[in-house]
C-alpha positions as CSV (number, residue, x, y, z in Angstrom):
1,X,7.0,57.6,78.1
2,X,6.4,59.6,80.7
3,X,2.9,60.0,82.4
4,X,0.1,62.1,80.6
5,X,-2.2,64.4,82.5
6,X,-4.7,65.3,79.6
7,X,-5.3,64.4,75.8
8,X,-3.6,67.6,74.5
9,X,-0.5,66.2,76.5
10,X,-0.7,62.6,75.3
11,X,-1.2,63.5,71.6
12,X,1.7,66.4,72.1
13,X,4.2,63.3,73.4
14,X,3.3,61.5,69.8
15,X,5.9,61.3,66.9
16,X,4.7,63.8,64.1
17,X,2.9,60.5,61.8
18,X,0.8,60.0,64.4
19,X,-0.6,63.5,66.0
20,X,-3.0,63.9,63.0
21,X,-4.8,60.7,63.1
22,X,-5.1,60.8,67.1
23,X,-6.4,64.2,67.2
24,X,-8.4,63.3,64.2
25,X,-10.3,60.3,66.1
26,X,-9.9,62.0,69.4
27,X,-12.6,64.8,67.4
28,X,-14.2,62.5,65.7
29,X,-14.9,60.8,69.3
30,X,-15.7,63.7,70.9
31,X,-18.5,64.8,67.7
32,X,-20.5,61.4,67.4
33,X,-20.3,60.3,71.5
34,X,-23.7,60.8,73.0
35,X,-23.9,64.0,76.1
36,X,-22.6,62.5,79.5
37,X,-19.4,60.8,78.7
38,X,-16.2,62.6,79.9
39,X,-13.1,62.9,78.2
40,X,-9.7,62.2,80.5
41,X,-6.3,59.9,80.2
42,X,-6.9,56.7,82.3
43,X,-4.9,53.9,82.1
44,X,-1.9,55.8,80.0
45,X,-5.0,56.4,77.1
46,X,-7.1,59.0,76.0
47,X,-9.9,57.8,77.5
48,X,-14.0,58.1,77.5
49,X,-15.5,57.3,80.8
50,X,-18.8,57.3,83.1
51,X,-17.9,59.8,85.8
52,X,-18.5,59.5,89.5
53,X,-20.8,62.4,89.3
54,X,-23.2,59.7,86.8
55,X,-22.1,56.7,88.3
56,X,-20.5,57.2,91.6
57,X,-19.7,53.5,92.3
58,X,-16.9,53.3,89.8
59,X,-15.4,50.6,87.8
60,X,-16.0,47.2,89.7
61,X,-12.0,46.3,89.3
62,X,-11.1,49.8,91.0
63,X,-14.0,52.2,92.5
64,X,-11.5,54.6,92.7
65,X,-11.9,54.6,88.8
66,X,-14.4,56.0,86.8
67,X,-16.4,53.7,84.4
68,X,-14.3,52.7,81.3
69,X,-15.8,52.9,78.1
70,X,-13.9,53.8,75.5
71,X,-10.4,55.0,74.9
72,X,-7.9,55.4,71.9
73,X,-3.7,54.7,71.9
74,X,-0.8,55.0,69.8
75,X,0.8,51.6,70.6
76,X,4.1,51.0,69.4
77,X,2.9,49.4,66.0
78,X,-0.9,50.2,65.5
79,X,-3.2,52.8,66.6
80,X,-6.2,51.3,68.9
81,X,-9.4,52.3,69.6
82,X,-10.8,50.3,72.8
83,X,-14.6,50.1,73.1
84,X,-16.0,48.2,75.9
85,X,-19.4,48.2,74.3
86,X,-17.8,45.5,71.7
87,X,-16.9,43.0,74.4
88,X,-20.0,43.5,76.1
89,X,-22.7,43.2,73.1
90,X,-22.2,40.3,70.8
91,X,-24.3,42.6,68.2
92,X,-22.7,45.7,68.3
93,X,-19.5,43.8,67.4
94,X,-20.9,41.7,64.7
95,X,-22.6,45.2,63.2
96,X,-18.4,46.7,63.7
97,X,-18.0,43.6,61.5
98,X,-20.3,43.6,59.2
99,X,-19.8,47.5,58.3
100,X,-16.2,47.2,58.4
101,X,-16.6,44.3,55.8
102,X,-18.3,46.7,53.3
103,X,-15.5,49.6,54.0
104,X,-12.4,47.3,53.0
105,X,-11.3,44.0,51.3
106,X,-9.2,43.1,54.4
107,X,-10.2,41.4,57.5
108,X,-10.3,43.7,60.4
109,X,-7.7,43.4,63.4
110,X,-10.3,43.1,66.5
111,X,-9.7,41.6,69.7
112,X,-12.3,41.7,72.8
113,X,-12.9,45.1,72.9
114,X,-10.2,46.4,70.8
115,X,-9.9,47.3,67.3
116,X,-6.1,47.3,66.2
117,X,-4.9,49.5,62.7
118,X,-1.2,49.3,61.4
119,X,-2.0,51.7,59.2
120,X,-3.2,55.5,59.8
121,X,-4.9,55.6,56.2
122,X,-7.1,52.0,57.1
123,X,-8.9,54.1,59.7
124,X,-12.8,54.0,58.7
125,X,-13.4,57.2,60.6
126,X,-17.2,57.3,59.3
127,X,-17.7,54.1,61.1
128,X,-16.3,54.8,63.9
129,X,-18.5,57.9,64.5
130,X,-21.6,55.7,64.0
131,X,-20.0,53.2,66.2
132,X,-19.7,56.2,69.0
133,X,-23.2,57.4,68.5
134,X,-24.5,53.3,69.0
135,X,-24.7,53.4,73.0
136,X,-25.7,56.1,75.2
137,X,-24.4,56.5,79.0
138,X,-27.6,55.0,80.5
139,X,-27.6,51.9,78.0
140,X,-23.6,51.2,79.2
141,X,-24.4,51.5,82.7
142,X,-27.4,49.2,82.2
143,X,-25.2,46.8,80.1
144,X,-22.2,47.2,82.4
145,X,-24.3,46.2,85.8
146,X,-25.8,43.1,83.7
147,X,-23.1,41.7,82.7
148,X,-20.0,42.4,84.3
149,X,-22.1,42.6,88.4
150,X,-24.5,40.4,88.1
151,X,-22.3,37.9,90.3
152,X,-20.5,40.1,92.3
């Protein structure tokens, strides 16, 4: 695949099935996220970051990098939606969980910070707008330096 520039690209570059259901999270994204996160492709993703104009130290593993928080990809076979605030708060995962739980009979695919659907139509869109509108940019940037700086 080759390299992406900006979310219209990446979701252009999709096979038909999937364009919907991309552009469908990428708006659903972009409606529930709270005001300061920016909207760019970073690590081949559409991705949802903390600029350097908020946060000019970047992300720890790179500076160079803006702050990763959340980002969604058409992987070969699932869709994923990658939310750093899952790995980083125990609560806001188990909440994921427990909502997810009372939205379907089957077990959710979640890794880390990743939650992994084979299937377009197992999406939960409504929970995944109340899971954007869960942490603001100030709250990541706090939960970011306590837990991923603190020994650096």
């Amino acid at each position: 695949m080759d390299k992406k520039n900006t979310p219209s690209e990446y979701i252009a570059s999709l096979p038909e099935e999937r364009k919907k259901v991309i552009q469908k999270l990428r708006e659903t994204i972009i409606t529930h996220l709270p005001k300061g996160f920016t909207e760019t492709i970073s690590y081949g993703m559409i991705a949802y970051v903390v600029s350097h104009s908020i946060y000019p130290s970047g992300y720890y593993c790179n500076p160079k990098e803006p702050l990763p928080f959340m980002s969604i990809a058409s992987q070969k076979n699932h869709i994923a939606i990658y939310h750093m605030g899952l790995y980083a708060d125990s609560q806001l995962m188990q909440w994921v969980k427990q909502e997810y739980a009372k939205l379907s009979k089957s077990r959710p695919d979640i890794g880390k910070s990743c939650i992994r659907f084979k299937k377009e139509t197992d999406i939960p869109f409504e929970l995944i707008a109340a899971l954007c509108s869960k942490v603001t940019v100030n709250e990541w940037i706090n939960r970011y330096e306590t837990l991923f700086l603190k020994n650096k």
